[in-house]
OpenMM code with the backbone's topology and positions (N, CA, C; nanometers):
from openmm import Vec3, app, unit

residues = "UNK UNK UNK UNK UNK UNK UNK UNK UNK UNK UNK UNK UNK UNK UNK UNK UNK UNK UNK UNK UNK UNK UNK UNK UNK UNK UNK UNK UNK UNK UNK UNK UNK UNK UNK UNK UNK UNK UNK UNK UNK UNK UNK UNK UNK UNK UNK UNK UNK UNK UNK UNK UNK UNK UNK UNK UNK UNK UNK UNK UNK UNK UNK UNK UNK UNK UNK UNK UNK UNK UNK UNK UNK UNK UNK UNK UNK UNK UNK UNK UNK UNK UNK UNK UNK UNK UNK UNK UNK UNK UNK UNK UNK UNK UNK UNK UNK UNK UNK UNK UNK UNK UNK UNK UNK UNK UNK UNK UNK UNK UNK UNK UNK UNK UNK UNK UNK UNK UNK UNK UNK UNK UNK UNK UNK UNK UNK UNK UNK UNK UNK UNK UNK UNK UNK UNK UNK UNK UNK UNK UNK UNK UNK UNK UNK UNK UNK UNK UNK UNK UNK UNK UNK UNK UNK UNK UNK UNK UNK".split()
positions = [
    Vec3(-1.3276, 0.4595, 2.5280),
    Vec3(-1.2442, 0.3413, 2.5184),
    Vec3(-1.3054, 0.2390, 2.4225),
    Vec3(-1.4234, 0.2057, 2.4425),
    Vec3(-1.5436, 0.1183, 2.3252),
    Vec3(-1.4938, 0.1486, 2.2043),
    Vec3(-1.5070, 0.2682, 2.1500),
    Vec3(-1.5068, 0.3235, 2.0439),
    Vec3(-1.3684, 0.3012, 1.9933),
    Vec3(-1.2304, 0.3603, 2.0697),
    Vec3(-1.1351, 0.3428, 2.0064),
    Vec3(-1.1256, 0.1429, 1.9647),
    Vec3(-1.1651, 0.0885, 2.0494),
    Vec3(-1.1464, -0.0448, 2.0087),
    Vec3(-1.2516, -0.0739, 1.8791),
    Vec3(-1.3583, -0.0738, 1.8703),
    Vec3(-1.4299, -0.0775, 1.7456),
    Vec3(-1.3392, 0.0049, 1.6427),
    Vec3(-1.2741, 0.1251, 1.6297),
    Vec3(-1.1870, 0.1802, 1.4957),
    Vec3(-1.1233, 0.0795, 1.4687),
    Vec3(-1.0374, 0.0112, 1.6210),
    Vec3(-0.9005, -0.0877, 1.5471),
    Vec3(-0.9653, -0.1785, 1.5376),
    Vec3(-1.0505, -0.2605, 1.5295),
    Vec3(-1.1211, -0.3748, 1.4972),
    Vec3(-1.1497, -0.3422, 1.3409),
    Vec3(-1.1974, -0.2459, 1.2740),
    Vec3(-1.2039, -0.1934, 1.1684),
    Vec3(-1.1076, -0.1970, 1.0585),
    Vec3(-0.9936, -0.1601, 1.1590),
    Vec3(-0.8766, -0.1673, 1.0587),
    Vec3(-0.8113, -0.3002, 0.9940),
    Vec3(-0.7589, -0.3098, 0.8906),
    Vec3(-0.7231, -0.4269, 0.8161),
    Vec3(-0.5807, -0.4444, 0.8113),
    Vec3(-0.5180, -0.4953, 0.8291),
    Vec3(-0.3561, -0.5088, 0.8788),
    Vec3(-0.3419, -0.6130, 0.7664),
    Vec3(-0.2004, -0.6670, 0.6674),
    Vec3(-0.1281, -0.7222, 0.5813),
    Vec3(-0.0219, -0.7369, 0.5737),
    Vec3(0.0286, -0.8510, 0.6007),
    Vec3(0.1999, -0.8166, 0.5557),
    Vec3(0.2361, -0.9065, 0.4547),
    Vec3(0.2938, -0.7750, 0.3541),
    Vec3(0.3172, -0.7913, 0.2413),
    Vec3(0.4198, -0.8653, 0.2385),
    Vec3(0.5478, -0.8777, 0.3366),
    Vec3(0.6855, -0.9565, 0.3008),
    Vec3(0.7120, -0.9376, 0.4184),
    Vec3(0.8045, -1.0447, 0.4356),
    Vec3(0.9400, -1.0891, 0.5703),
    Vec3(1.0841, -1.1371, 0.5161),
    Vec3(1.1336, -1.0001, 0.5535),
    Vec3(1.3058, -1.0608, 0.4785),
    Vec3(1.3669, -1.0754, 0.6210),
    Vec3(1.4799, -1.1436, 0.5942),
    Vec3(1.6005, -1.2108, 0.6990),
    Vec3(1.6756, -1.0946, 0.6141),
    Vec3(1.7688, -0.9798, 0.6863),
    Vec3(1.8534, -0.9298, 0.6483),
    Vec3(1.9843, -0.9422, 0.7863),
    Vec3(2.1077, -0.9393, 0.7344),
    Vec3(2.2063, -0.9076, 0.7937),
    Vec3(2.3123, -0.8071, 0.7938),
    Vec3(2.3509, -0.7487, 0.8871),
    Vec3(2.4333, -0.6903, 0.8908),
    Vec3(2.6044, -0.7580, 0.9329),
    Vec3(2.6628, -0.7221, 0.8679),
    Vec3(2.7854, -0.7638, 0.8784),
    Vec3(2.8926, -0.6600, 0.9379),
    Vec3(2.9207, -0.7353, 1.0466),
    Vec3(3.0451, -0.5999, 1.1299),
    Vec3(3.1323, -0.6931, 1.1304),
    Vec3(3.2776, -0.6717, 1.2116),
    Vec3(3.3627, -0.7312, 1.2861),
    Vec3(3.3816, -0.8055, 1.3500),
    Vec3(3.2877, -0.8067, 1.4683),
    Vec3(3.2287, -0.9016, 1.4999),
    Vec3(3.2071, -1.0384, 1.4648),
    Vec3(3.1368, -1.0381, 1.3450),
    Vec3(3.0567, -1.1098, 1.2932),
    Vec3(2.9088, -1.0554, 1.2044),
    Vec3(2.8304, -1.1607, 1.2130),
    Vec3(2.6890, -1.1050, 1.1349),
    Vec3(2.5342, -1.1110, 1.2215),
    Vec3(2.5185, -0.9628, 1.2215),
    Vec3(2.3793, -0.9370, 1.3053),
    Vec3(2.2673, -0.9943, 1.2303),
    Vec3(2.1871, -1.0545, 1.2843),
    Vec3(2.0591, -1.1004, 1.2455),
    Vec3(1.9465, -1.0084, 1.2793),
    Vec3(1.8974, -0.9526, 1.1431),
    Vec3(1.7590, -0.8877, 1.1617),
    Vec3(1.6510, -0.9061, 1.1290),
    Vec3(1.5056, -0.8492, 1.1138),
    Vec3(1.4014, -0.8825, 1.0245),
    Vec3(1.3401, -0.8077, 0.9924),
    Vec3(1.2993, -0.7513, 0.8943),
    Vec3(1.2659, -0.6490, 0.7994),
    Vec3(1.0620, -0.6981, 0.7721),
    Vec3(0.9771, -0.6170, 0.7832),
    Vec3(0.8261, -0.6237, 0.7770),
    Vec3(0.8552, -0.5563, 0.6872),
    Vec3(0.7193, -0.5532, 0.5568),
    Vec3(0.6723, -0.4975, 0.5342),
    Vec3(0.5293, -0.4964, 0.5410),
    Vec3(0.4157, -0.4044, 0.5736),
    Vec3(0.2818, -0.4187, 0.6292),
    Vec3(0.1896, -0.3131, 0.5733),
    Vec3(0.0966, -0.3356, 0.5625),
    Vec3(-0.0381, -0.2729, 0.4841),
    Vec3(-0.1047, -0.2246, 0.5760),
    Vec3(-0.1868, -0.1002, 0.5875),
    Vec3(-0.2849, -0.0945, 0.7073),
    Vec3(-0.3936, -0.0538, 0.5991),
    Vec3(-0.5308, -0.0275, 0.6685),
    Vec3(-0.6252, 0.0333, 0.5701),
    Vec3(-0.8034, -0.0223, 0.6379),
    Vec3(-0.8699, 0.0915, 0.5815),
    Vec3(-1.0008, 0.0873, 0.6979),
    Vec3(-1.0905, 0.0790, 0.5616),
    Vec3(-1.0721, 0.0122, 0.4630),
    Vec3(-1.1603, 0.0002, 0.3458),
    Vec3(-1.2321, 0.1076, 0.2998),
    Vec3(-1.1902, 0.2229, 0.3205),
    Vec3(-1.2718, 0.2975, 0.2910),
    Vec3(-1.2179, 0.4065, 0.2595),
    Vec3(-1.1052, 0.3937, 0.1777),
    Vec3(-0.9998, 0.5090, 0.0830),
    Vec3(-0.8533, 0.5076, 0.2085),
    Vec3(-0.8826, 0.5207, 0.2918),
    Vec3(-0.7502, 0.5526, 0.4041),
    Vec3(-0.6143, 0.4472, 0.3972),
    Vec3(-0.5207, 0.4851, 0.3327),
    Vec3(-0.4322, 0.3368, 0.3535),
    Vec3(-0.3215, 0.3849, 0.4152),
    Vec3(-0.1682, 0.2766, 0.4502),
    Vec3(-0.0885, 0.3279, 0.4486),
    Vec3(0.0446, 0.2154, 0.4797),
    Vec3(0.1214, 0.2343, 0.4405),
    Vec3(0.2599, 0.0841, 0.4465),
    Vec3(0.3328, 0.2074, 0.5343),
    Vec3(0.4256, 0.0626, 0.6034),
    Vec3(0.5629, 0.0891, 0.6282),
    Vec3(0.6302, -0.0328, 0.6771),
    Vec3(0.7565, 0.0018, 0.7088),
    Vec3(0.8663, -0.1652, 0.7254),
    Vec3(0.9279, -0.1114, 0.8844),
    Vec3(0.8959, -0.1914, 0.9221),
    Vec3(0.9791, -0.2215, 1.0260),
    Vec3(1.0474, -0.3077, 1.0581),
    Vec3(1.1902, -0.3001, 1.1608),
    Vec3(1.2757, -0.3967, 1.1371),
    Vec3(1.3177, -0.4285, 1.3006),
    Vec3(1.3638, -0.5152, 1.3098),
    Vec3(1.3693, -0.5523, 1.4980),
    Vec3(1.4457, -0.6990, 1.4372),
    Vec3(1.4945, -0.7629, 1.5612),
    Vec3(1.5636, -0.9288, 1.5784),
    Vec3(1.4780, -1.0217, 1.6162),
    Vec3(1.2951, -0.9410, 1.6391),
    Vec3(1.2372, -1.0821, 1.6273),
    Vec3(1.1082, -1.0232, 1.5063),
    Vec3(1.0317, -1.1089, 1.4438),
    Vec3(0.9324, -1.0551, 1.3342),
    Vec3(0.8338, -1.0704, 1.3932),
    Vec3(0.7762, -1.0971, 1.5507),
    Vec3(0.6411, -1.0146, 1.5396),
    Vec3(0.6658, -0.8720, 1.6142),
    Vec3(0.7955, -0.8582, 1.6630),
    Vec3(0.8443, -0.7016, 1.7244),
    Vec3(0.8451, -0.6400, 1.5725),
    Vec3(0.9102, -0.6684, 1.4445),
    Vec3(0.8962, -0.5845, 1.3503),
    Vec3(0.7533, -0.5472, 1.2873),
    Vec3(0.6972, -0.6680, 1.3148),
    Vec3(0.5621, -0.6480, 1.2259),
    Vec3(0.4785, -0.5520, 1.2943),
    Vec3(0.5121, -0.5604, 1.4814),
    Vec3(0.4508, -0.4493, 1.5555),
    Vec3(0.4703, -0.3244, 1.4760),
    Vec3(0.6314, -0.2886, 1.4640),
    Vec3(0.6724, -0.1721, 1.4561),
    Vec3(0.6161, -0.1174, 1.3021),
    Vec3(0.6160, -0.2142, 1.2347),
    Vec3(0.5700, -0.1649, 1.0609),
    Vec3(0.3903, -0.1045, 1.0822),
    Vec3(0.2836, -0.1723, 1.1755),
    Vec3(0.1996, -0.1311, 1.1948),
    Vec3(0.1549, -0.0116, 1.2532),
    Vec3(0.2633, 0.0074, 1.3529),
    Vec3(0.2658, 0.1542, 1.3892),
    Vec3(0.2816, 0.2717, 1.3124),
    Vec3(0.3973, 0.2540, 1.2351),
    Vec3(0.4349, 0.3290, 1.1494),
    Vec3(0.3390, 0.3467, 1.0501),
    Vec3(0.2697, 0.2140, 1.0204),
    Vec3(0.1681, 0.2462, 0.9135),
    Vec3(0.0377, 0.3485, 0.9117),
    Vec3(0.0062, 0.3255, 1.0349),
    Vec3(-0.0965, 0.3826, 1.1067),
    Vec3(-0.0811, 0.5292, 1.1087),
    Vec3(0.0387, 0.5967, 1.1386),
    Vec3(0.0697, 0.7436, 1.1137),
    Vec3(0.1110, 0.7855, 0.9854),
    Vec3(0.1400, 0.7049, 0.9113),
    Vec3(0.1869, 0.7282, 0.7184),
    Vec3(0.0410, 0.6877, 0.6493),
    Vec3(-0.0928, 0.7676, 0.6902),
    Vec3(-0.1796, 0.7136, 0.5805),
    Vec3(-0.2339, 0.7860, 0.5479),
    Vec3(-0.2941, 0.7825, 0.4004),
    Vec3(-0.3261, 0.8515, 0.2910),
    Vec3(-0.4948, 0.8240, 0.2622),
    Vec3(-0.5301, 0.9126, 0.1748),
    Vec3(-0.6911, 0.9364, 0.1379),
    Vec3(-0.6384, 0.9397, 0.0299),
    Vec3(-0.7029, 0.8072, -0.0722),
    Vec3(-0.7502, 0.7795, -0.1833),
    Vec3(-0.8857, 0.8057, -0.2267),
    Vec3(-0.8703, 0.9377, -0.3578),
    Vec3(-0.9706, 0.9719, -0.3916),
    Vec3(-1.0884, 0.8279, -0.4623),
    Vec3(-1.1795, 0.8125, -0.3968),
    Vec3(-1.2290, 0.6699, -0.5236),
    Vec3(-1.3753, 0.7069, -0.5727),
    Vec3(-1.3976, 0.6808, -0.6838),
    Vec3(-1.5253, 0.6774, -0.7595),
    Vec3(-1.5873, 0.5301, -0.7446),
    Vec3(-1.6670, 0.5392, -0.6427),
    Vec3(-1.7727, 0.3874, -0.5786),
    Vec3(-1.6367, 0.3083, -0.5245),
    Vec3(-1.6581, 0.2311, -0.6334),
    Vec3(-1.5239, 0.0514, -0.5675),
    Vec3(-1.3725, 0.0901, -0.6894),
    Vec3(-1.3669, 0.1834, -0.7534),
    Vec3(-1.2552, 0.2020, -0.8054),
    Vec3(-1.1937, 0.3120, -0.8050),
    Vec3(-1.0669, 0.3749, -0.9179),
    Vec3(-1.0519, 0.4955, -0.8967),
    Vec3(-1.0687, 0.5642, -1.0095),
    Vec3(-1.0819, 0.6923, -1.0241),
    Vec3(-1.1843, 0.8078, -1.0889),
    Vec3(-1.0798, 0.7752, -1.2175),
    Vec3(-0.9389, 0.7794, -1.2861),
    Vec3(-0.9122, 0.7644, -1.4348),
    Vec3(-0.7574, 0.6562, -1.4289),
    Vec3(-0.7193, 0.6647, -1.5134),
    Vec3(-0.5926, 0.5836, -1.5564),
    Vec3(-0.4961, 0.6624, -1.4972),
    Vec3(-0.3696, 0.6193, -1.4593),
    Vec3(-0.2383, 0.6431, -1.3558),
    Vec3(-0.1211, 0.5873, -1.3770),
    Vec3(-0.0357, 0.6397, -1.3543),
    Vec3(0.1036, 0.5608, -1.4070),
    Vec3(0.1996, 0.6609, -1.3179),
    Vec3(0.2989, 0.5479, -1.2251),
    Vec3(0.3972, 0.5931, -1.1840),
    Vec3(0.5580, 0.4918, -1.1772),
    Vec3(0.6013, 0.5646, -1.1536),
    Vec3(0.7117, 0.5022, -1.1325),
    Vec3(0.8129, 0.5027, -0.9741),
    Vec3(0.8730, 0.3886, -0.9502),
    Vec3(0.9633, 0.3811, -0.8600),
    Vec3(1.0955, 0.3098, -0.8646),
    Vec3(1.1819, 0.3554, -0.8214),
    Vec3(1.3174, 0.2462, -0.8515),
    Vec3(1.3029, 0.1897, -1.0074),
    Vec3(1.3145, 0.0667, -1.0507),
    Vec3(1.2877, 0.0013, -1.1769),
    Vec3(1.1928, -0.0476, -1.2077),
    Vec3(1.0925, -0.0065, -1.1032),
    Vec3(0.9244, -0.0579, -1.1216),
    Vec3(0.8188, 0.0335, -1.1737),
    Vec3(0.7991, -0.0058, -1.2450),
    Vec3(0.6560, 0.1508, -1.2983),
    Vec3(0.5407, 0.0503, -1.2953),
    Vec3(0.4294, 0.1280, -1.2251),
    Vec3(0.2971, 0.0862, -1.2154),
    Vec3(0.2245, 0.1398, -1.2844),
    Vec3(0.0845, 0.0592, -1.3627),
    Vec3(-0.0095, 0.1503, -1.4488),
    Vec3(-0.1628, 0.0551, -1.4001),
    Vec3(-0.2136, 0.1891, -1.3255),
    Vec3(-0.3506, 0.1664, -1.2605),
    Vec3(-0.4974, 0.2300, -1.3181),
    Vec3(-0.5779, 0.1591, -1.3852),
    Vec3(-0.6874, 0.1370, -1.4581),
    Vec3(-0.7879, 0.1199, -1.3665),
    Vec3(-0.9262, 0.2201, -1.4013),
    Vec3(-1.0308, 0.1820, -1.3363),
    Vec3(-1.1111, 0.1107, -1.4008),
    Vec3(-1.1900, 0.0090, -1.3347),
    Vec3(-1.2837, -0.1255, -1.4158),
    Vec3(-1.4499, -0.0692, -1.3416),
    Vec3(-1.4942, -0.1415, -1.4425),
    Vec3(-1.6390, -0.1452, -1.4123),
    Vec3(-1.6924, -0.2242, -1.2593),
    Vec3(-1.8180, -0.1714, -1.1996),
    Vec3(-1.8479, -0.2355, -1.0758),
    Vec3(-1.8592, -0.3893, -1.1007),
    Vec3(-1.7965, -0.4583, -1.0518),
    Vec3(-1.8116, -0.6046, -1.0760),
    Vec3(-1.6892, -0.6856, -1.1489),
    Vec3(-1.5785, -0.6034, -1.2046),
    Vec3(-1.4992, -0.6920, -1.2523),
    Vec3(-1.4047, -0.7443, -1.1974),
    Vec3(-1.3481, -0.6727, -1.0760),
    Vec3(-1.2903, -0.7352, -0.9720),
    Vec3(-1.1480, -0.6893, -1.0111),
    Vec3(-1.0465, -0.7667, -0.8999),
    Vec3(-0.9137, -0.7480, -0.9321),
    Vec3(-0.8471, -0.8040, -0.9753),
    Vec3(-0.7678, -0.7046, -1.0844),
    Vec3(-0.6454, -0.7990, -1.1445),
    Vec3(-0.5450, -0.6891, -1.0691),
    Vec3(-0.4308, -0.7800, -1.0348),
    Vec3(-0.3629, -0.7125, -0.9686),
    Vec3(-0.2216, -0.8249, -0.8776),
    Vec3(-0.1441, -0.7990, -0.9082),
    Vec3(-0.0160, -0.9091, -0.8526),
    Vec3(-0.0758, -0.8962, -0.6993),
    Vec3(0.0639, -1.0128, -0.6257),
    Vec3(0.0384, -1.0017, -0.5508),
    Vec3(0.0354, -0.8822, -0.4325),
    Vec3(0.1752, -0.8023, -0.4799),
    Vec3(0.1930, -0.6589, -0.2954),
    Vec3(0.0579, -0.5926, -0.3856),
    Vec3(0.0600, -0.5782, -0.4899),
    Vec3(-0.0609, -0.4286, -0.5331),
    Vec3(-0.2015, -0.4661, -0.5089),
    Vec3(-0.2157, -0.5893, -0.5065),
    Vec3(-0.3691, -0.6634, -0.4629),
    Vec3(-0.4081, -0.6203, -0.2891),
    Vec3(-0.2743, -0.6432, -0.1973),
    Vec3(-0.2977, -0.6764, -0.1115),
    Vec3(-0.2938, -0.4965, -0.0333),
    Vec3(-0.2280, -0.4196, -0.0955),
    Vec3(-0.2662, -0.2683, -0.1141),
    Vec3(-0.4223, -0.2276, -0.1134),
    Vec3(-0.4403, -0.3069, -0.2504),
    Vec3(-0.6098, -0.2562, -0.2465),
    Vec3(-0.7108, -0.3079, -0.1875),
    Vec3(-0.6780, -0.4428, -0.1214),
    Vec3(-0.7460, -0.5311, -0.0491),
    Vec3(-0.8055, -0.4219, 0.0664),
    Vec3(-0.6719, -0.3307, 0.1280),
    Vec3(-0.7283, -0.2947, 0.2729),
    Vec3(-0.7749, -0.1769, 0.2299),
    Vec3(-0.7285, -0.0893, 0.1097),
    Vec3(-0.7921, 0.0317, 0.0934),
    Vec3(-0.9508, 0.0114, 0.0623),
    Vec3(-0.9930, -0.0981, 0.0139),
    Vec3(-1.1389, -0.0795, -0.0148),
    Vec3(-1.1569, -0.0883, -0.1582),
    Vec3(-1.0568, -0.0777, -0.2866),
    Vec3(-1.0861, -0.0484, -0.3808),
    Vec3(-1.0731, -0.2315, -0.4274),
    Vec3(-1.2162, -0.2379, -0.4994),
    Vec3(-1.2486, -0.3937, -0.5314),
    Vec3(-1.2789, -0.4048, -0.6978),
    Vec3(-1.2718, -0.2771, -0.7549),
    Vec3(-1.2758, -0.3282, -0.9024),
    Vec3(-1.1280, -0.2094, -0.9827),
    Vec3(-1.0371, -0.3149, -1.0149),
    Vec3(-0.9654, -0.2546, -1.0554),
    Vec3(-0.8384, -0.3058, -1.1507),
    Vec3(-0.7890, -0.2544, -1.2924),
    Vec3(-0.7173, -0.3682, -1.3455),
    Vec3(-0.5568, -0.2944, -1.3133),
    Vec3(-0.4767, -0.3551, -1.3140),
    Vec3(-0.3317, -0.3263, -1.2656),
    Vec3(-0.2166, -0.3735, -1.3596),
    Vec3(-0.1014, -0.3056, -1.3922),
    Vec3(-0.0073, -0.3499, -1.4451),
    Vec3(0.1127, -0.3259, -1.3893),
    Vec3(0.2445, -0.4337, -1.3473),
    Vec3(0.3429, -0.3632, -1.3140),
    Vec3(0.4927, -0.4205, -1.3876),
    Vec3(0.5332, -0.3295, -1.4020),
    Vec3(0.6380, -0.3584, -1.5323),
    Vec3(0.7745, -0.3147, -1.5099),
    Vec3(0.8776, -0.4015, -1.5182),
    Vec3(1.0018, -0.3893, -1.4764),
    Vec3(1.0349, -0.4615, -1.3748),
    Vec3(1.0766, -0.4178, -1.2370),
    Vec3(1.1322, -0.4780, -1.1388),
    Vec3(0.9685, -0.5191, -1.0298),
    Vec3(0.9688, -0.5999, -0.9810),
    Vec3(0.8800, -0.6569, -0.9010),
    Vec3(0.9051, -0.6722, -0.7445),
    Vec3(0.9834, -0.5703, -0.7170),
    Vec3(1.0814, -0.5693, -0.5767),
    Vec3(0.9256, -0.4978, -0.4781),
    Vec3(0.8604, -0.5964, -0.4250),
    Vec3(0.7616, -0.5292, -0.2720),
    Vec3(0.7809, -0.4125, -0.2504),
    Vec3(0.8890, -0.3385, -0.2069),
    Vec3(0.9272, -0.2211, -0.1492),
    Vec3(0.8954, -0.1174, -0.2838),
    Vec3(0.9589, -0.1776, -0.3583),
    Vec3(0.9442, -0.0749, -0.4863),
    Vec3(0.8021, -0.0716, -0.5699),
    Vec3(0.6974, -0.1871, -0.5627),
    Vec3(0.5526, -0.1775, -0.6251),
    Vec3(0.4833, -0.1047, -0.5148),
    Vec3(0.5370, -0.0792, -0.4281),
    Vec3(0.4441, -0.0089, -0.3185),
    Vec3(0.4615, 0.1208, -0.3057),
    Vec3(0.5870, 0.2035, -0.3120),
    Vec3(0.6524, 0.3352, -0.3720),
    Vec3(0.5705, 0.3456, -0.5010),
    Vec3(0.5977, 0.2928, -0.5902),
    Vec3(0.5044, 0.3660, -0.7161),
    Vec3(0.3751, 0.3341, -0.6946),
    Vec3(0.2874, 0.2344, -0.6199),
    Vec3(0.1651, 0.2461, -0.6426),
    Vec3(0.0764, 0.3854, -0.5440),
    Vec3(0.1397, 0.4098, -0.4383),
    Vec3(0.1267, 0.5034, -0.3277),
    Vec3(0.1523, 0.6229, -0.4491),
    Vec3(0.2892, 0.6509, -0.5212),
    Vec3(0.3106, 0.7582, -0.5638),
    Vec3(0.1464, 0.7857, -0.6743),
    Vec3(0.1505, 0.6623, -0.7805),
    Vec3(0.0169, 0.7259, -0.8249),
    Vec3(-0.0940, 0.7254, -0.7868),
    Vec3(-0.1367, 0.6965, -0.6799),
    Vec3(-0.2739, 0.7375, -0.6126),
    Vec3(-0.2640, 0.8596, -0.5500),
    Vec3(-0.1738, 0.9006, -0.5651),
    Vec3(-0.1025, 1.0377, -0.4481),
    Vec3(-0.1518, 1.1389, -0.6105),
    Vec3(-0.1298, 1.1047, -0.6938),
    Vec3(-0.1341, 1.2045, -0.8634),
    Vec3(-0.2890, 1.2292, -0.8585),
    Vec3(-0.3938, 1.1194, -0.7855),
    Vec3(-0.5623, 1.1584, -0.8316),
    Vec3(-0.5760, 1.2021, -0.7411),
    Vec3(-0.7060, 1.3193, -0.8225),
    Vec3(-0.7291, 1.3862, -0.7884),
    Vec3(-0.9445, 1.3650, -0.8195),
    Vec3(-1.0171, 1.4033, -0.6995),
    Vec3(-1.1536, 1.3664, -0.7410),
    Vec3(-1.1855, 1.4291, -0.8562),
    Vec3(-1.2595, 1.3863, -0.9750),
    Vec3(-1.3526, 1.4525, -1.0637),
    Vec3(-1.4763, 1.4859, -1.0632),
    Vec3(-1.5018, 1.5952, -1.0509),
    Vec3(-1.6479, 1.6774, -1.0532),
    Vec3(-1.6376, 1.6816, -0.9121),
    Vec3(-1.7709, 1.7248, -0.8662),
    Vec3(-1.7654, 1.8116, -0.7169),
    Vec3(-1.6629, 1.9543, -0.7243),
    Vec3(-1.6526, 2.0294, -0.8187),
    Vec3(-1.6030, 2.1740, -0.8407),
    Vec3(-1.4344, 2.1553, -0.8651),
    Vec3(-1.3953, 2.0099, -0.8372),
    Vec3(-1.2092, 2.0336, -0.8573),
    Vec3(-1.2516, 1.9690, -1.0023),
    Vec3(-1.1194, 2.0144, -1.0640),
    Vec3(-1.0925, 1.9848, -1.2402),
    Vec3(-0.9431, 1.8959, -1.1943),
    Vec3(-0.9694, 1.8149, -1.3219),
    Vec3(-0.7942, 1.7252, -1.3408),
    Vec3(-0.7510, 1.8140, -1.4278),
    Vec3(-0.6538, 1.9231, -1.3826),
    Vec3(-0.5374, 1.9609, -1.5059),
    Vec3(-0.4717, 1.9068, -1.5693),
    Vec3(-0.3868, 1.9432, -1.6752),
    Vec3(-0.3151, 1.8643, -1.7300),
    Vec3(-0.2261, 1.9019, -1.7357),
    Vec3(-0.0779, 1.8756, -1.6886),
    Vec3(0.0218, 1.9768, -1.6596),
    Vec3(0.1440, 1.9779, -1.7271),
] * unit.nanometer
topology = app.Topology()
chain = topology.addChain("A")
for resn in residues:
    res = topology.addResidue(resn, chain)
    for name in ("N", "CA", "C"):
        topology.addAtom(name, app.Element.getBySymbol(name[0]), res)
């Protein structure tokens, strides 16, 4: 029991955005709230998701949960990542650069707060086109999902 509480003490929780969305019936118009949330144990493991409920700390619960079972291992070389990356999502394309130990982050705000919990602290970032939360977080997930470690016996193909 100790132990599981020291992991979640570990973990780093973020929320990236809080929208007011509605639904519109017959009725009238439902009031909802839409999370979006960061999880991440600094140490390559991350993972988002949104949850949505009629009050926002029931959604922000639910986005953390979800996050917690949607997470990923980012390959990293020390405090950054091993080469250059570029993806795309919706109308947003991301292009992720590794920096020297010490130069820190450049990085908007959802893609900062991405790398904040993953652990990765030197790193330069570009994102170009649409700036929609939901969508810098789809392409930045998609290209960390593309690296792959260098040396230790795996090769980066080129495909």
């Amino acid at each position: 029991m100790e132990k599981q509480l020291l992991e979640e003490k570990e973990e780093k929780q973020v929320v990236v955005e809080i929208r007011r969305v509605t639904k519109v019936t017959k009725g009238g118009k439902n009031l909802n709230f839409r999370a979006l949330v960061v999880v991440g144990d600094g140490k390559g493991n991350v993972g988002y998701a949104i949850g949505k409920a009629g009050e926002v700390p029931e959604a922000i619960r639910k986005a953390i949960e979800k996050a917690k079972k949607n997470m990923i291992m980012i390959p990293l070389k020390e405090t950054t990542i091993p080469y250059d990356v570029r993806a795309k999502s919706g109308a947003s394309v991301v292009v992720l650069k590794p920096a020297v130990r010490g130069h820190g982050m450049v990085a908007g705000k959802t893609m900062r707060a991405f790398f904040e919990v993953s652990g990765i602290t030197d790193i330069t970032c570009k994102c170009l086109g649409s700036t929609n939360p939901l969508n810098v977080i789809n392409a930045t997930v998609k290209a960390l999902l593309k690296l792959r470690n260098v040396g230790e016996g795996e090769r980066n193909e080129v495909t």
